[in-house]
N, C-alpha and C positions, 0 to 999 in steps of 0.2 A: 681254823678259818678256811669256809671255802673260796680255791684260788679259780677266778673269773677269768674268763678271756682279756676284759677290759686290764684287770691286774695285772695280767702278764703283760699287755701291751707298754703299761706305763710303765713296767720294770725293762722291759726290752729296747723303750725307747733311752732310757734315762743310760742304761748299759752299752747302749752303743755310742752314743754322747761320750762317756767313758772312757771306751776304746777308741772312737776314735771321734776328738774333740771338732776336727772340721765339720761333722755333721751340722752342727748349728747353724752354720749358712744354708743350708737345706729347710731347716725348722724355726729358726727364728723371729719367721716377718706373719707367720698365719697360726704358730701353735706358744700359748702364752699357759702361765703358772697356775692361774684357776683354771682352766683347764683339766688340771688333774683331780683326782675324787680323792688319792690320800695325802693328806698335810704335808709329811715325810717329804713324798714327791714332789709336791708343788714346791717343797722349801728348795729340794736338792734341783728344781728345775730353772728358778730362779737366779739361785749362786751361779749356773752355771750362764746365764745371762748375764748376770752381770760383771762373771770373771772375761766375756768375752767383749763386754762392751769397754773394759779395764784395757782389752786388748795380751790378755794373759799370753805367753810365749807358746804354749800348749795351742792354742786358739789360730793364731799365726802362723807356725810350723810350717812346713810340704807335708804334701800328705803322704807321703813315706817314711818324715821321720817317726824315728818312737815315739812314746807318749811319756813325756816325763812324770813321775812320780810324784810330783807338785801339783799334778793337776786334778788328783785327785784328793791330796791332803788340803787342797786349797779350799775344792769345794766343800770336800766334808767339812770344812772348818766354818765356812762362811755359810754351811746351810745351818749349824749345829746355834747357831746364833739366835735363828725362828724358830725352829722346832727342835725339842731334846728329844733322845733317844735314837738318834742316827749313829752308829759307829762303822767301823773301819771293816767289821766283817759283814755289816750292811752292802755296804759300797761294792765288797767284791763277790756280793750274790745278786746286787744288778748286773754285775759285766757277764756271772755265767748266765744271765737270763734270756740274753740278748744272742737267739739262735745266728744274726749276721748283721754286723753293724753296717752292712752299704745299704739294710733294708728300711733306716729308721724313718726317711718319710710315709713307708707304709703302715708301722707303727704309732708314727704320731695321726696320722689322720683316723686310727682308732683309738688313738686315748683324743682327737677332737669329736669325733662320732658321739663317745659314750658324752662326753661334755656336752654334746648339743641336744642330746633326750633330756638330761638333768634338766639343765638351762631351763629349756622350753618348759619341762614339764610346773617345774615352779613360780614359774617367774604366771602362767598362768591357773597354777594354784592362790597366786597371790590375788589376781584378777578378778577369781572367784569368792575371794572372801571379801577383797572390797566392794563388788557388786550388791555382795548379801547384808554388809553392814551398812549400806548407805541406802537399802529399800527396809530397811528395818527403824536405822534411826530420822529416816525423812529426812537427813541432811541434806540433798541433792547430788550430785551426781562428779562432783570434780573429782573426789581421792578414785573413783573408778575409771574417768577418763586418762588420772595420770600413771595406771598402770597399766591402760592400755595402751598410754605410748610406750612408756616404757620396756612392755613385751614386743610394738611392735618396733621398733629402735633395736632390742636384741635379738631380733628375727633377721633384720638386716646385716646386723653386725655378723652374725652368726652365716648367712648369706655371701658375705662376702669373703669371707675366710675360707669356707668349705667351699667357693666356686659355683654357687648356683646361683642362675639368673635369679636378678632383684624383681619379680613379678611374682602374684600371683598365681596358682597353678591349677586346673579343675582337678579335683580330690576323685579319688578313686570312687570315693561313696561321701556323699556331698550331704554337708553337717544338715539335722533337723532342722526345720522352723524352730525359733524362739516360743515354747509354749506358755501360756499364762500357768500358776503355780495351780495346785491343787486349790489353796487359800489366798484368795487373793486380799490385798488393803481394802478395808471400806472406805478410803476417802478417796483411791482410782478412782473403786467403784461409781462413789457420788459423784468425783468430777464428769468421770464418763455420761453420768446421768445427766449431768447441768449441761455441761457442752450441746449436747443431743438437743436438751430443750431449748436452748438458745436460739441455736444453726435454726432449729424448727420455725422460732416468732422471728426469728432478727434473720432470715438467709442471706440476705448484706452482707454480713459476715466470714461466711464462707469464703469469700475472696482475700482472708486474712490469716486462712490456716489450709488451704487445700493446697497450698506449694510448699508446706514440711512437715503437714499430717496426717498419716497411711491409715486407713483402714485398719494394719495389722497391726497398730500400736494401740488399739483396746485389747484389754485384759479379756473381755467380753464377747466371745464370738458374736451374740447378738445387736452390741452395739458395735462392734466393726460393721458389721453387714447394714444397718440404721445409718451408720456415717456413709457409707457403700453410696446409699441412696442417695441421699442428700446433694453429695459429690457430682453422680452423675447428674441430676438435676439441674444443678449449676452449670454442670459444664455444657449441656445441651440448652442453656436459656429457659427452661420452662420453669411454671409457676412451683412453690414449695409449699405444703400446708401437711394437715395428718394424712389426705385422701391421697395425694399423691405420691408420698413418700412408701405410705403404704401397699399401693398399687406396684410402686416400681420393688419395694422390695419381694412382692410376692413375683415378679416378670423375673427375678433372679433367683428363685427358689430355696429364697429364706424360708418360707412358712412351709412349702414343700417336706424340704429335708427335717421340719423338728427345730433349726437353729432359733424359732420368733415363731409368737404366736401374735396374731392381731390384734387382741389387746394390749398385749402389750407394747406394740409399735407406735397403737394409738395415745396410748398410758406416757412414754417417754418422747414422744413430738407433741402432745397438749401442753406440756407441765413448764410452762414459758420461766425459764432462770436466769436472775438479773446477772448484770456482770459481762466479763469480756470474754468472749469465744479462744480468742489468744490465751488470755492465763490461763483457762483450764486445759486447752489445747500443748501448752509448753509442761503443766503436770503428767498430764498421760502421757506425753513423749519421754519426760523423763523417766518416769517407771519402764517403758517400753525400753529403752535403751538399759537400764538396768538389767532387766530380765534376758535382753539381746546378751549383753557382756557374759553375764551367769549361764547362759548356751555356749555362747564361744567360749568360753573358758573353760568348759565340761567335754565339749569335742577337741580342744587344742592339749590337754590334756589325757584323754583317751589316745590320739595319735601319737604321744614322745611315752605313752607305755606300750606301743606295739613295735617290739624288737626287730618283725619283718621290713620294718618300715627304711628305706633307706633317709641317711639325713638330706637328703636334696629336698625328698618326698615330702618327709618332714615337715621340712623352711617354708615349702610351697604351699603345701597343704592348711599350715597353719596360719598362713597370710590368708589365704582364700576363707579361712573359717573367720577370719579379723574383718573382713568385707563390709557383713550386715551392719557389724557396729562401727566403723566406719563410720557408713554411709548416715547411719541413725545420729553421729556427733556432727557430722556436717547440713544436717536438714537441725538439729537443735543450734548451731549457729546460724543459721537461715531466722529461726524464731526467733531466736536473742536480737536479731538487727531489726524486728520488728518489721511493720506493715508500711515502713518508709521505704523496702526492697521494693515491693510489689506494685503495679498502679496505682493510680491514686483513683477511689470511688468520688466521680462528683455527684452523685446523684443521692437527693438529701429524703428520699423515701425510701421504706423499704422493702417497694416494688421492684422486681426485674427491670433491665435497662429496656426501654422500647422496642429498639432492634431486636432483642432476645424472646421479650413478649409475641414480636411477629413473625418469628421466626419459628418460633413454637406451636402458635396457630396455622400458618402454614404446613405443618407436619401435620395438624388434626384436620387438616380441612377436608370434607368429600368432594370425589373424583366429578373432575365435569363431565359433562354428557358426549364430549368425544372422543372418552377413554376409549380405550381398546377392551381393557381387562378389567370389568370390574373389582373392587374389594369387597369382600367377606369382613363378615365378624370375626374381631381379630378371637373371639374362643374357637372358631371352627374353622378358622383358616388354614389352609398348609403354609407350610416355609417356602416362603418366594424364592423364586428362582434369581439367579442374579440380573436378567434382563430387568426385572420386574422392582429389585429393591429399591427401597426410597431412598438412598445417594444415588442407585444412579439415574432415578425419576428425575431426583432436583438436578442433575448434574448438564441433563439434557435439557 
C-alpha cells in the first residue's frame, strides 16, 4: 500500500491523541470522525470522543502527568466495537507515527483538508448525476434542486470549520457558461419553438415571462437571440410583428455572425402557437437550470481534484460556481408564483400600451427643420457621437 501524506496525517494525529490525550481540546469542536478516509481511523477517532466526553481520567489529567495505560486499552476497546481488525500493535504504530504530539492541530487540519476535497468532490458527483437523470426522465427538476442544497449546506459547513469566510469568492479561472448538450430534447426544442410563436402573435405576454426568462436558458442559440429580440422590443414599447423582430435581430448581428438566417426568423415568429407563454417559458427554464446544475457540478468537481488548490479556495470557489444555479432556482420560483408577482396588464388588446406606442413613434419620427445636424440613413450613418445620441436628444 502506498503510504499518502493524508495517511500519515491521520496516523499522526490519532498518535498524538495517544500520547498525549489533552490534545482533544485542540481538535474536538472543528475536526469530527467522517473526517477520516480509513474506517479504522474514523472508529479509533470517535472512541476517543467519546471516552472524553465520559470524561475519562486520561482526558482530565494535567498535562504533565503520564498517560495512563487505560487510555489506550479503553480506546482500542471501544473502537474494536465498530470496526474489527484494530489491535494493540496497531495502537502503538499510531503513537510512533506521530513525529510531535503538541503538533496535532496541524495534523488534523490535513486529515480536515484531504476531508473537504472528498466531501466536495462527491457530494457534487452526486449533483451531477441527479441533474442528468431528471433531464432524461422529464421528471422535473426537484431531486436536483435538493442536492444542490445539500452540496450547498456542506460547503457551508465545511466553511465554517476550516475558517473561511461564508461568501462567495471570484475563482481564479471562472467556470464556463452552461452550454446546450451536443443533443438536445425535441420537446425543449418544440417548446422553444411554441414560446417564440406566441411572444410573436400574443406580445402581451411577454410581460409575463421577461422577469424569470433569459435569453440563455434556450437550448437554441438562435432562439435565445429571437427571444433577444422580442425582449428588447418590449422593453422599448415598440410595435412586435415578423418585420420587426427581424430587423432588430439583424441590428444585433444574429444574421451577421451565421447564429439566424432570415427565414428562419421569419418561419418561427409566423407560426402563431396556442397556449400560455408562461408554461412553456417555465419548461425551458427547467431544462436550462438542469443543464446549469450539470455545469456546475463538472467545474465543482474539477476544483476538489486539483491538489494545488488550497481548501479555502476550494469552499469559495465552489460557492461561486453554485451562483448560476442559484440564481436560475430563484427566477424558477419567481415563475412558480406566477404572473400575480408582476403588474397586472389592463389592457384587453394585444396592442402595445399607448404611451409605449408614442413613445416609439417619437423615436422614428424625422428631424424638424431647426435641427442643427441633420440624420442620415441609418445604413450609411456613422456612430453618433454622444452630443448627438437619441437619449440625450430626448433628454434635452
Amino acid at each position: 500500500m502506498t503510504v499518502t501524506p493524508l495517511f500519515q496525517a491521520e496516523q499522526a494525529v490519532l498518535g498524538a491523541v495517544l500520547l498525549e490525550p489533552g490534545q482533544l481540546g485542540r481538535l474536538s469542536e472543528w475536526l469530527r470522525p467522517e473526517h477520516f478516509y480509513r474506517p479504522a481511523h474514523s472508529a479509533l477517532y470517535a472512541a476517543m470522543l467519546d471516552l472524553r466526553a465520559e470524561a475519562h481520567p486520561a482526558t482530565t489529567a494535567p498535562p504533565d502527568a503520564p498517560v495512563p495505560l487505560a487510555w489506550v486499552n479503553d480506546t482500542l476497546a471501544r473502537a474494536s466495537v465498530h470496526t474489527r481488525g484494530i489491535t494493540a500493535s496497531h495502537m502503538h504504530s499510531l503513537a510512533s507515527a506521530c513525529p510531535r504530539p503538541a503538533h496535532a492541530p496541524i495534523y488534523g487540519r490535513m486529515v480536515l483538508e484531504g476531508a473537504i476535497q472528498r466531501s466536495v468532490a462527491e457530494h457534487a458527483v452526486r449533483l451531477h448525476q441527479a441533474a442528468r437523470t431528471d433531464t432524461e426522465r422529464g421528471m422535473g427538476v426537484a431531486e436536483t434542486l435538493r442536492h444542490a442544497q445539500v452540496l450547498a449546506d456542506v460547503l457551508d459547513d465545511l466553511g465554517r470549520r476550516w475558517g473561511s469566510e461564508a461568501h462567495a469568492a471570484r475563482p481564479a479561472t471562472p467556470p464556463a457558461a452552461p452550454a446546450a448538450p451536443a443533443r438536445v430534447d425535441e420537446r425543449v426544442l418544440a417548446d422553444e419553438e411554441s414560446i417564440l410563436g406566441t411572444l410573436s402573435a400574443y406580445p402581451r405576454q411577454l410581460g409575463e415571462v421577461v422577469g424569470w426568462l433569459r435569453p440563455e436558458d434556450f437550448a437554441d442559440p438562435g432562439h435565445g437571440q429571437i427571444y433577444r429580440a422580442l425582449g428588447a422590443l418590449h422593453h422599448r414599447g415598440e410595435p412586435v410583428d415578423q418585420l420587426t423582430v427581424l430587423w432588430e435581430c439583424q441590428r444585433r448581428g444574429a444574421l451577421a455572425d451565421g447564429t439566424l438566417e432570415a427565414d428562419r426568423v421569419r418561419h418561427l415568429c409566423g407560426t402563431a402557437a396556442g397556449g400560455s407563454a408562461g408554461y412553456f417559458g417555465a419548461h425551458i427554464l427547467d431544462a436550462s437550470l438542469l443543464r446549469t446544475a450539470a455545469a456546475s457540478a463538472q467545474h465543482i468537481r474539477g476544483l476538489a481534484g486539483n491538489e494545488a488548490l488550497a481548501p479555502g479556495q476550494l469552499i469559495s470557489q465552489a460557492r461561486t460556481a453554485l451562483a448560476p444555479l442559484d440564481q436560475a432556482r430563484h427566477r424558477r420560483a419567481a415563475a412558480d408564483a406566477g404572473p400575480g408577482t408582476a403588474p397586472a396588464q389592463t389592457e384587453t388588446s394585444t396592442e402595445p400600451p399607448p404611451a409605449q406606442v408614442a413613445a416609439a413613434r417619437a423615436r422614428s419620427r424625422p428631424p424638424q427643420p431647426g435641427n442643427v445636424v441633420p440624420h442620415a440613413s441609418a445604413a450609411t450613418a456613422p456612430a453618433p457621437s454622444p452630443s448627438t445620441k437619441p437619449g440625450a436628444a430626448r433628454a434635452r
